[in-house]
The first five atom37 places (N, CA, C, CB, O) and aatype in JSON, in Angstrom:
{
  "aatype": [20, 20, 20, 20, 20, 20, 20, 20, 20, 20, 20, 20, 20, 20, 20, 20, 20, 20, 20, 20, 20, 20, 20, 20, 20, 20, 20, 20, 20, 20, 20, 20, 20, 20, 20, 20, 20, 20, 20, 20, 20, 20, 20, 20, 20, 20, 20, 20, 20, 20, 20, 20, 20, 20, 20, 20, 20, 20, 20, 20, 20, 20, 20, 20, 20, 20, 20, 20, 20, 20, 20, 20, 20, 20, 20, 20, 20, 20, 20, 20, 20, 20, 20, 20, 20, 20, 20, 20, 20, 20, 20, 20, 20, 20, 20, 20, 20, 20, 20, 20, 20, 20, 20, 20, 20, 20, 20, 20],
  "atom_mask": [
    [1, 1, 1, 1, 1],
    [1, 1, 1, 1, 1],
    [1, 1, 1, 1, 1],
    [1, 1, 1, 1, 1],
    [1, 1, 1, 1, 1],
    [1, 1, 1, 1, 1],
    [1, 1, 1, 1, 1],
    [1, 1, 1, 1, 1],
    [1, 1, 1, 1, 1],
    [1, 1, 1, 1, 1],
    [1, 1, 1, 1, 1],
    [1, 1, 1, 1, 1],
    [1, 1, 1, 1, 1],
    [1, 1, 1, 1, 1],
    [1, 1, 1, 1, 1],
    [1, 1, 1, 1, 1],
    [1, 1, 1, 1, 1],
    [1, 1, 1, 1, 1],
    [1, 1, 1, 1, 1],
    [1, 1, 1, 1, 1],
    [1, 1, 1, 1, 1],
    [1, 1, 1, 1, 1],
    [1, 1, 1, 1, 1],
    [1, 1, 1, 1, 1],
    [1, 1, 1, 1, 1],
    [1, 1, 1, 1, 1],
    [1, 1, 1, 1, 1],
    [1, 1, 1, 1, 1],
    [1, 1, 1, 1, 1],
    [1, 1, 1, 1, 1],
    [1, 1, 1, 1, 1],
    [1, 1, 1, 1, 1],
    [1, 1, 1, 1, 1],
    [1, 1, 1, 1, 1],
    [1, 1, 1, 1, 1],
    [1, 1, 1, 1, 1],
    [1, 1, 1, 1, 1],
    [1, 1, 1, 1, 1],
    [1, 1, 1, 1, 1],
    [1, 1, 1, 1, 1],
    [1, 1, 1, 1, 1],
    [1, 1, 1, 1, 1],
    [1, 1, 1, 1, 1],
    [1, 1, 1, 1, 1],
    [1, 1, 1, 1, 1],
    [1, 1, 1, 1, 1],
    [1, 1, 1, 1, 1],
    [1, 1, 1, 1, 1],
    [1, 1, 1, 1, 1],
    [1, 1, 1, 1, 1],
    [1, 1, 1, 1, 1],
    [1, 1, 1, 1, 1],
    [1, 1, 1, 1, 1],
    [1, 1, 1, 1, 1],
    [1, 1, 1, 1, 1],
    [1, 1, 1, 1, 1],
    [1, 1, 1, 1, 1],
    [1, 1, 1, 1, 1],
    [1, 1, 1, 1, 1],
    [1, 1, 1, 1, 1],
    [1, 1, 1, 1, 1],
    [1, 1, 1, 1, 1],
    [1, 1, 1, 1, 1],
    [1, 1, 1, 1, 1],
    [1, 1, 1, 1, 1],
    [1, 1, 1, 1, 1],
    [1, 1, 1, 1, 1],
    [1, 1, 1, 1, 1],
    [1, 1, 1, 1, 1],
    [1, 1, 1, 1, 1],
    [1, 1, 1, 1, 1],
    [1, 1, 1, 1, 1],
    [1, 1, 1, 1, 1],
    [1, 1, 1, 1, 1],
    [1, 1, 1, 1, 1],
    [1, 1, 1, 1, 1],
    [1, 1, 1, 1, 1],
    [1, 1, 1, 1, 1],
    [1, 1, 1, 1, 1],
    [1, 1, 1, 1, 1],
    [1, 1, 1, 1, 1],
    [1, 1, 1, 1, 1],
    [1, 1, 1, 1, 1],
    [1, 1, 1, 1, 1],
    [1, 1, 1, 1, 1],
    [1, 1, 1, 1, 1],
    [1, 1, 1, 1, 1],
    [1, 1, 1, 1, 1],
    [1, 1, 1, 1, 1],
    [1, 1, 1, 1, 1],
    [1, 1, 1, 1, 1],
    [1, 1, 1, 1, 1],
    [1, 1, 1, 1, 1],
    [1, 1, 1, 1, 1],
    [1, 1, 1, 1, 1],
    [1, 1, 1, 1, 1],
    [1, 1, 1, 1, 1],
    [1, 1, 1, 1, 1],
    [1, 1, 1, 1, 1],
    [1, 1, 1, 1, 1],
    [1, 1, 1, 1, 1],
    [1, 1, 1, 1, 1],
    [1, 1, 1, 1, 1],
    [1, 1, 1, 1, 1],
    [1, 1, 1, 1, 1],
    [1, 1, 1, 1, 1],
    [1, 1, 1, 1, 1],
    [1, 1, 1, 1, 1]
  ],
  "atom_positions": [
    [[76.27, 130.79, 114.14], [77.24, 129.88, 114.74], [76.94, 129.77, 116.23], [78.7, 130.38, 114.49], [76.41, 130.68, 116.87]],
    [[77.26, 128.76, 116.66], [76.67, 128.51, 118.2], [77.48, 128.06, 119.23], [75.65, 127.55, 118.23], [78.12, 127.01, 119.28]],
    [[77.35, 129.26, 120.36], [78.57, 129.32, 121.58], [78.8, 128.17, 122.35], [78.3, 130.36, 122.67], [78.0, 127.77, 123.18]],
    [[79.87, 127.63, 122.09], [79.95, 127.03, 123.36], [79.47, 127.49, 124.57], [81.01, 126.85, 123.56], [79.53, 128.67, 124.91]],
    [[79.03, 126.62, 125.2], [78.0, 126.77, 126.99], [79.43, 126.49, 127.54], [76.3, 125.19, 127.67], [80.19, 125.8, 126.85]],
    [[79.82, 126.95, 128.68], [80.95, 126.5, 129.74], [79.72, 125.88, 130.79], [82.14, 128.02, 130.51], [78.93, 126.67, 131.29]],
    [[79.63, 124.44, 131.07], [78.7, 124.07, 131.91], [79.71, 124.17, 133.28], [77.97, 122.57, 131.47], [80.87, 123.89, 132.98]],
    [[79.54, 124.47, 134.62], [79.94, 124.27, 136.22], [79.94, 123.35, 136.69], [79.36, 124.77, 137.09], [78.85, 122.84, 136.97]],
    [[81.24, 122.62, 137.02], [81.29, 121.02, 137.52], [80.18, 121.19, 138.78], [83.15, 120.38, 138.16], [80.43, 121.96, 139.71]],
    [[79.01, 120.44, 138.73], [78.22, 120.04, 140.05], [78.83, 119.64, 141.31], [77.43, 118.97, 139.79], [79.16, 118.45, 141.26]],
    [[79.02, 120.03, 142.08], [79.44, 119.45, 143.9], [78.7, 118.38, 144.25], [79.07, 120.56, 145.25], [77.54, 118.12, 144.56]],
    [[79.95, 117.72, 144.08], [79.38, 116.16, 145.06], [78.96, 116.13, 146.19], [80.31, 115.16, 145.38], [79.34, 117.01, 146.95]],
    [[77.83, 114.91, 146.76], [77.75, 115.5, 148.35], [79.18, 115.61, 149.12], [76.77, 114.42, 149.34], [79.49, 116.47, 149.94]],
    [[79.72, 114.86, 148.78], [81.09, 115.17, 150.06], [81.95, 116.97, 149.63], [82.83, 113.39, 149.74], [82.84, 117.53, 150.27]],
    [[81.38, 117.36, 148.6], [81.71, 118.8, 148.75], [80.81, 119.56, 149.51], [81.8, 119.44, 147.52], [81.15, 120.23, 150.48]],
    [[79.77, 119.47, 149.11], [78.63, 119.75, 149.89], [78.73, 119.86, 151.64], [77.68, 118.65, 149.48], [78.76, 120.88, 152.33]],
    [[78.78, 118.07, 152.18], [79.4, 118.4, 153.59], [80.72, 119.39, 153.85], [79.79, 117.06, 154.16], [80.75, 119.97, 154.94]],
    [[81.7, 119.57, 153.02], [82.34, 120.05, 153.81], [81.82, 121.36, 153.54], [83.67, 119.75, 153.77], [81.53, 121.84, 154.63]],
    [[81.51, 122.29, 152.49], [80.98, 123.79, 152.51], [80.06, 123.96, 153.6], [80.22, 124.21, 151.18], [80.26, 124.91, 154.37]],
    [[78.5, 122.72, 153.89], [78.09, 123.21, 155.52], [78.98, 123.19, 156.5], [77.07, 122.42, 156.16], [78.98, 124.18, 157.23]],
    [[79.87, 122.21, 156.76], [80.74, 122.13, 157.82], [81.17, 123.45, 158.11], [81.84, 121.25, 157.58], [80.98, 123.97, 159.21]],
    [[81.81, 124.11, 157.04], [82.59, 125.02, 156.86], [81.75, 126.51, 157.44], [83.02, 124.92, 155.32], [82.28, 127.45, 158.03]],
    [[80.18, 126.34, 157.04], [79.38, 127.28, 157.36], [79.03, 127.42, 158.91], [78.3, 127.09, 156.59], [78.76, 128.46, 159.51]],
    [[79.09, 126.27, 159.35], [78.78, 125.88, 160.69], [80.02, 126.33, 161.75], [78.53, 124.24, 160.67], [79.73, 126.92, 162.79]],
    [[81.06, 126.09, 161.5], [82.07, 126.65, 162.03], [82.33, 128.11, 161.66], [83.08, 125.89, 161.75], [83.05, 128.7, 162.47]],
    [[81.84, 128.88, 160.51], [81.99, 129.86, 160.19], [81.36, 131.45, 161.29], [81.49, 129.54, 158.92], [81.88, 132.55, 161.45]],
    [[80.25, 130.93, 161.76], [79.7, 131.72, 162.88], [78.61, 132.91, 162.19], [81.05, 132.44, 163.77], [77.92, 133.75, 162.75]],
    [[78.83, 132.48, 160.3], [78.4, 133.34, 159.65], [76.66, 132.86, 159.44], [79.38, 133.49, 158.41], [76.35, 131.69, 159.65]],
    [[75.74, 133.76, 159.05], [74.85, 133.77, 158.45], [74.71, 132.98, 157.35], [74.72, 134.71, 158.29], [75.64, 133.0, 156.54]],
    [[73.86, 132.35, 157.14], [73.62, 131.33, 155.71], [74.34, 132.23, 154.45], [71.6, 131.02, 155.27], [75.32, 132.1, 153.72]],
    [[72.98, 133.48, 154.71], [72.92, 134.41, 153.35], [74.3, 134.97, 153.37], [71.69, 135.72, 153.32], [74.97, 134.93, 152.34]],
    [[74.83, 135.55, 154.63], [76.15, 136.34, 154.13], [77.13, 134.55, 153.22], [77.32, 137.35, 156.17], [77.53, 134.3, 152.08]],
    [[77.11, 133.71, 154.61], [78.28, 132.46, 153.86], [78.34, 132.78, 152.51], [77.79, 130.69, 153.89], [79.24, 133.42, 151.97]],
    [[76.94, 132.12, 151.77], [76.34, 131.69, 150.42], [77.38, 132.88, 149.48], [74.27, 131.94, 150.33], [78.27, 132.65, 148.66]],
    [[76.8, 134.3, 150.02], [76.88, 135.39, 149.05], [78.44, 135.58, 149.2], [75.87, 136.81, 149.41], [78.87, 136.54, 148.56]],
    [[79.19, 135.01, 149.78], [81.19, 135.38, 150.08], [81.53, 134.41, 149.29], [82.14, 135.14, 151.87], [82.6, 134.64, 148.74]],
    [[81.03, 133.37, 149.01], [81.16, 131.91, 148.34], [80.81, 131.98, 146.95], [80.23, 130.8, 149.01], [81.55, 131.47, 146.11]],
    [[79.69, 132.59, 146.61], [79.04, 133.11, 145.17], [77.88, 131.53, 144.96], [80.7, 133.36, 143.52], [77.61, 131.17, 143.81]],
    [[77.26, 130.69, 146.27], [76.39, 129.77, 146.47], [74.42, 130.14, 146.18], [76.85, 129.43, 147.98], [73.74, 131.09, 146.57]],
    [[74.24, 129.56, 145.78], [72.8, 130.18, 146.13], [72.17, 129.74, 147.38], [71.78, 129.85, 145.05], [72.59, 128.91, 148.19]],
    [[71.11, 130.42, 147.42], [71.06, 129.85, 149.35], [70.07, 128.79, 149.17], [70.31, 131.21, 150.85], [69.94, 127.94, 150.06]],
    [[69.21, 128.73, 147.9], [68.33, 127.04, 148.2], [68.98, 126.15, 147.8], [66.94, 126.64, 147.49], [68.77, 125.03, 148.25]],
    [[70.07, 126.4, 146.72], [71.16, 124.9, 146.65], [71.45, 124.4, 148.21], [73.0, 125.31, 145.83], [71.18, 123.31, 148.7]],
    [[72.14, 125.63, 148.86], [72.54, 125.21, 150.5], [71.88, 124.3, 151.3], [72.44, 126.27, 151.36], [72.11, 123.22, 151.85]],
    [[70.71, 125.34, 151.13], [69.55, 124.49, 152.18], [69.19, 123.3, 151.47], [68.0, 125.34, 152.53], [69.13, 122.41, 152.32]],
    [[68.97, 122.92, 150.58], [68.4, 121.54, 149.5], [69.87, 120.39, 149.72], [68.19, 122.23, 147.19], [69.76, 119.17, 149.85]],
    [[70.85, 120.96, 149.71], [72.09, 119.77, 150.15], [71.84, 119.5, 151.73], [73.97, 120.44, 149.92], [71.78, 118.35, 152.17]],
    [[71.67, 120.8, 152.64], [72.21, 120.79, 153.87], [70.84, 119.41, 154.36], [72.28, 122.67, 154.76], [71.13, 118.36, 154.94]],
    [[69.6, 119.74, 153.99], [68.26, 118.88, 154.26], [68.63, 117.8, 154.0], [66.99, 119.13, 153.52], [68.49, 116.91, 154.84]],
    [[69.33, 117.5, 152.54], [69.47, 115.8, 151.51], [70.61, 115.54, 152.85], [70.42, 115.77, 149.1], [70.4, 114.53, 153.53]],
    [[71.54, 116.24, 153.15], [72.15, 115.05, 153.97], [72.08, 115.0, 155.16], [73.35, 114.85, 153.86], [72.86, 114.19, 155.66]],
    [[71.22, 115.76, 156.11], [71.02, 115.86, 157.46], [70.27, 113.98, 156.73], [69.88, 117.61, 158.35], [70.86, 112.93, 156.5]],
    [[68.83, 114.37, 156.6], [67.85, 113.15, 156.08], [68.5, 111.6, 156.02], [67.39, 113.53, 154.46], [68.07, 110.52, 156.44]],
    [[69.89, 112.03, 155.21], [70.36, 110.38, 154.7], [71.47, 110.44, 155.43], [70.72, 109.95, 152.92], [72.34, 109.88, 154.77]],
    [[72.04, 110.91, 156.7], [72.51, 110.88, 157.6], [72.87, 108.95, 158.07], [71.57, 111.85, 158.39], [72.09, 108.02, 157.86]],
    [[73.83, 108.89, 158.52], [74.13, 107.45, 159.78], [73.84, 108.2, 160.89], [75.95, 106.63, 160.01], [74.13, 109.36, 161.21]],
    [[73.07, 107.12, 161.54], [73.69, 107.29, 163.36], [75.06, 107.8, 163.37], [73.86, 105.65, 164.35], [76.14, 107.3, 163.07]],
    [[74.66, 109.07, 163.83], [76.2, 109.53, 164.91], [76.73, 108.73, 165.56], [76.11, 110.47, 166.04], [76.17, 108.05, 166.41]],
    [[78.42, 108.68, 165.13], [78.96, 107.09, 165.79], [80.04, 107.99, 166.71], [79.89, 105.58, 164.38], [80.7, 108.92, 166.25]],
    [[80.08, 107.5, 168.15], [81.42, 108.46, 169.18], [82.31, 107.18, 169.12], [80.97, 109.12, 171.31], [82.06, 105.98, 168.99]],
    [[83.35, 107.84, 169.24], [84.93, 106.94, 169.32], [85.18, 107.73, 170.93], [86.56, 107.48, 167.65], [84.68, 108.75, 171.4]],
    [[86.27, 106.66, 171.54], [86.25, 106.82, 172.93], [87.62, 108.05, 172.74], [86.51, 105.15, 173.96], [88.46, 107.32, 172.21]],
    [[88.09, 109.0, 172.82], [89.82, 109.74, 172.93], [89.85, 109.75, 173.87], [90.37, 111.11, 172.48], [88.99, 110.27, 174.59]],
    [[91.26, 108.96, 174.4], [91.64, 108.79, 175.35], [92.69, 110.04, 176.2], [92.05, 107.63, 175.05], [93.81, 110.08, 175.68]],
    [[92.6, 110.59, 176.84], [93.61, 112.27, 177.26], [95.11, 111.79, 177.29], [93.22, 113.14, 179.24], [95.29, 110.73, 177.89]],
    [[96.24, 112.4, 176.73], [97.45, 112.41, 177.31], [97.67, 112.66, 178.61], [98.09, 113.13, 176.76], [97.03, 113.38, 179.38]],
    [[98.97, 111.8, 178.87], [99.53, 111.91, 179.96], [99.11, 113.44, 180.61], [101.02, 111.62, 179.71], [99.16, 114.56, 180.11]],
    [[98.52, 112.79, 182.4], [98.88, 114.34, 182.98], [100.46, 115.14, 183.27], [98.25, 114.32, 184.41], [101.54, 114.67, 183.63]],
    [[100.07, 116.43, 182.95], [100.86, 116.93, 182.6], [101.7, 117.41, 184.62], [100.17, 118.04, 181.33], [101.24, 116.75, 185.55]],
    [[102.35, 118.05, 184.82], [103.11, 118.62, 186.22], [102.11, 119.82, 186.62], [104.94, 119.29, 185.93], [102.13, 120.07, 187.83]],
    [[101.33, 120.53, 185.92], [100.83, 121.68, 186.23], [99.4, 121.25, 187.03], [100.7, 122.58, 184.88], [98.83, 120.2, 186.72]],
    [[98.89, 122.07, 188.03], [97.59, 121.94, 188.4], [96.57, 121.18, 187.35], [97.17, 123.27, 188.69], [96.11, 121.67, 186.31]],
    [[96.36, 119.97, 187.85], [95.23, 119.53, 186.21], [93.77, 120.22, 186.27], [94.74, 117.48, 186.08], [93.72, 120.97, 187.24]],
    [[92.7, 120.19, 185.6], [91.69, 121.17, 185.45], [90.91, 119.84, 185.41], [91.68, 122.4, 184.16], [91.25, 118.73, 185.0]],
    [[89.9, 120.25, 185.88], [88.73, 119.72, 185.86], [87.91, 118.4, 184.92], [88.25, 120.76, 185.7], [86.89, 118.6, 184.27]],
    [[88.57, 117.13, 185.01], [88.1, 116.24, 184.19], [86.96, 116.69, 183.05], [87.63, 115.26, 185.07], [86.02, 117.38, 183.45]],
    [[87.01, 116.39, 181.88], [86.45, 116.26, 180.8], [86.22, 115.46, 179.64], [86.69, 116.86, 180.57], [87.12, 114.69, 179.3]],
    [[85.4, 115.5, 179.13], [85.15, 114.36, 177.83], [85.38, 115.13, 176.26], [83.25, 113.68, 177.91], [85.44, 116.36, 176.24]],
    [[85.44, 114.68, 175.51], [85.78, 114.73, 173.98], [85.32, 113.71, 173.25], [87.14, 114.77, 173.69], [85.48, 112.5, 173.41]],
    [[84.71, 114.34, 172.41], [83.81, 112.89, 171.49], [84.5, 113.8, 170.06], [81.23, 112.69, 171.63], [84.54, 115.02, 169.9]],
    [[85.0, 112.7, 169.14], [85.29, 112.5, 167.5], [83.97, 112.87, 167.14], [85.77, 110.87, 166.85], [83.2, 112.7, 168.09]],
    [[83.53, 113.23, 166.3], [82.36, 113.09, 165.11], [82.71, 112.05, 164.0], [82.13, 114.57, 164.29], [83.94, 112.09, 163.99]],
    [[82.31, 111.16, 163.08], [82.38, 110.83, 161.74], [82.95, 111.92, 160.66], [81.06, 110.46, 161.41], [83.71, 111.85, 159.7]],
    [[81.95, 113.3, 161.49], [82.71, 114.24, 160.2], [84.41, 114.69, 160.27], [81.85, 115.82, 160.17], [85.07, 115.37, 159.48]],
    [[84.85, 113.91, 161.74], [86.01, 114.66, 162.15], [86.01, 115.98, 163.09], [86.57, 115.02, 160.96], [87.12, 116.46, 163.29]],
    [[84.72, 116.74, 163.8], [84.68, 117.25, 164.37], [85.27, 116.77, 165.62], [83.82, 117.59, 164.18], [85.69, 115.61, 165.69]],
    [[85.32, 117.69, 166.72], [85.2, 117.23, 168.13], [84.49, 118.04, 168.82], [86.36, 117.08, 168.81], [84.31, 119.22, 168.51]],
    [[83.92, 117.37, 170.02], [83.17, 117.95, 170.39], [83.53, 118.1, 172.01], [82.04, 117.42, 169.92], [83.16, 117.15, 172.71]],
    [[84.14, 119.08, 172.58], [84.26, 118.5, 173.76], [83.61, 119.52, 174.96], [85.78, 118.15, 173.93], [83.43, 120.74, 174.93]],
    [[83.34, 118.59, 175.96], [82.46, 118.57, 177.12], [83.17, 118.53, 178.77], [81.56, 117.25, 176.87], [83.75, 117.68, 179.44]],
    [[82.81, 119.77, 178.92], [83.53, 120.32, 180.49], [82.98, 119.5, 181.49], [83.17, 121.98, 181.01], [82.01, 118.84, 181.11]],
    [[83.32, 119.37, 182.64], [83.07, 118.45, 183.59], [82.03, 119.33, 184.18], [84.3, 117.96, 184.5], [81.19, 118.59, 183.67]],
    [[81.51, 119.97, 184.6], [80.36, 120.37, 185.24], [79.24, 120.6, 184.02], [80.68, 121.71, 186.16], [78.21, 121.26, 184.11]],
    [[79.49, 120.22, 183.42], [78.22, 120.42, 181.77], [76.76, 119.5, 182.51], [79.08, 119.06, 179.59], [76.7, 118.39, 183.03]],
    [[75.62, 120.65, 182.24], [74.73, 120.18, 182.87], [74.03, 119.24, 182.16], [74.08, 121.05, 183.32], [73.9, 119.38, 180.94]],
    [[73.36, 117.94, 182.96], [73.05, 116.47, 182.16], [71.71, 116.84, 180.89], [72.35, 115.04, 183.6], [71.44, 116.05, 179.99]],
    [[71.31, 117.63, 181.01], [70.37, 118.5, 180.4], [71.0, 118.9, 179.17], [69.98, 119.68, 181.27], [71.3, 118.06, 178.32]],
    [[71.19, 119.92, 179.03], [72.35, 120.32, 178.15], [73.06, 119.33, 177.46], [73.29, 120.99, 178.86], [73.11, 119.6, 176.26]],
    [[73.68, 118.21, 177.76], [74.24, 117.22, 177.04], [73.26, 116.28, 176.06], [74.91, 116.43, 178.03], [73.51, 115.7, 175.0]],
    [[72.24, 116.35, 176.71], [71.58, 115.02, 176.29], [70.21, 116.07, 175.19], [70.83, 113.8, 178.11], [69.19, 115.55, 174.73]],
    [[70.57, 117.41, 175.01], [69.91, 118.34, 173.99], [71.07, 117.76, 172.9], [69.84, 120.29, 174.41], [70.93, 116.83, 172.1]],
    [[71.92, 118.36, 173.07], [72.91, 118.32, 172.36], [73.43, 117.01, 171.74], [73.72, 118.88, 173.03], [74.09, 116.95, 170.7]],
    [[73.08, 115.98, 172.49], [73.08, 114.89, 171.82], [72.14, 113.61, 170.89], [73.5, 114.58, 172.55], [72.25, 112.6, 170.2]],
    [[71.07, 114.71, 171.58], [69.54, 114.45, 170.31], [69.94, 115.02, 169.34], [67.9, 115.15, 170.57], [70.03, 114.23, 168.4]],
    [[70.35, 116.53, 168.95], [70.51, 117.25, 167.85], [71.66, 116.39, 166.8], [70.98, 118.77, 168.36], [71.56, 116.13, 165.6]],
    [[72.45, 116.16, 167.49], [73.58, 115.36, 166.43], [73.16, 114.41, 165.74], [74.71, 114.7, 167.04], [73.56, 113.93, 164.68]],
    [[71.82, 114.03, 166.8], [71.33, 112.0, 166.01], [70.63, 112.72, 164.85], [69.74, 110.47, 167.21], [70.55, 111.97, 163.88]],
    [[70.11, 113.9, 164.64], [69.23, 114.3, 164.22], [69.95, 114.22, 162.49], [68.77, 115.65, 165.04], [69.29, 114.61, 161.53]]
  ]
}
């Protein structure tokens, strides 16, 4: 007589982005993430590659700051949205160097 297989619903890419997202903010190691998750680590890397690759242009939306507030204000700064919903934000003395690394890597 012959067992039923329990087959594992496959992760869509949009599961996919968010588990890297999740890794990326995590501060963790691929291998530890993967192994807390019960992931294998070339599924990871084989999604994380498929969608860096088929990626859009990184698109910035302008956020505009709330009202200043009564307290000493700090040092003008920028904030950029991501598509993924990240933010990314950028101190006013951030060196032009540094920004413009950081903003190759995203197109990437």
């Amino acid at each position: 007589m012959a067992e039923a297989v329990e087959k594992k619903a496959t992760p869509n890419p949009e599961q996919w982005r968010e588990q890297i997202g999740e890794h990326a903010r995590s501060g963790m190691s691929v291998r530890r993430f993967c192994k807390e998750r019960g992931i294998a680590e070339h599924l990871f890397f084989y999604w994380r590659k498929r969608l860096r690759s088929g990626q859009q242009p990184v698109r910035f939306a302008l956020v505009e700051r709330a009202a200043a507030s009564p307290e000493p204000s700090a040092p003008a700064g920028l904030e950029l949205m991501l598509t993924t919903g990240e933010r990314l934000r950028i101190g006013a003395g951030v060196d032009a160097a540094t920004l413009r690394t950081v903003v190759e890597v995203l197109r990437k």
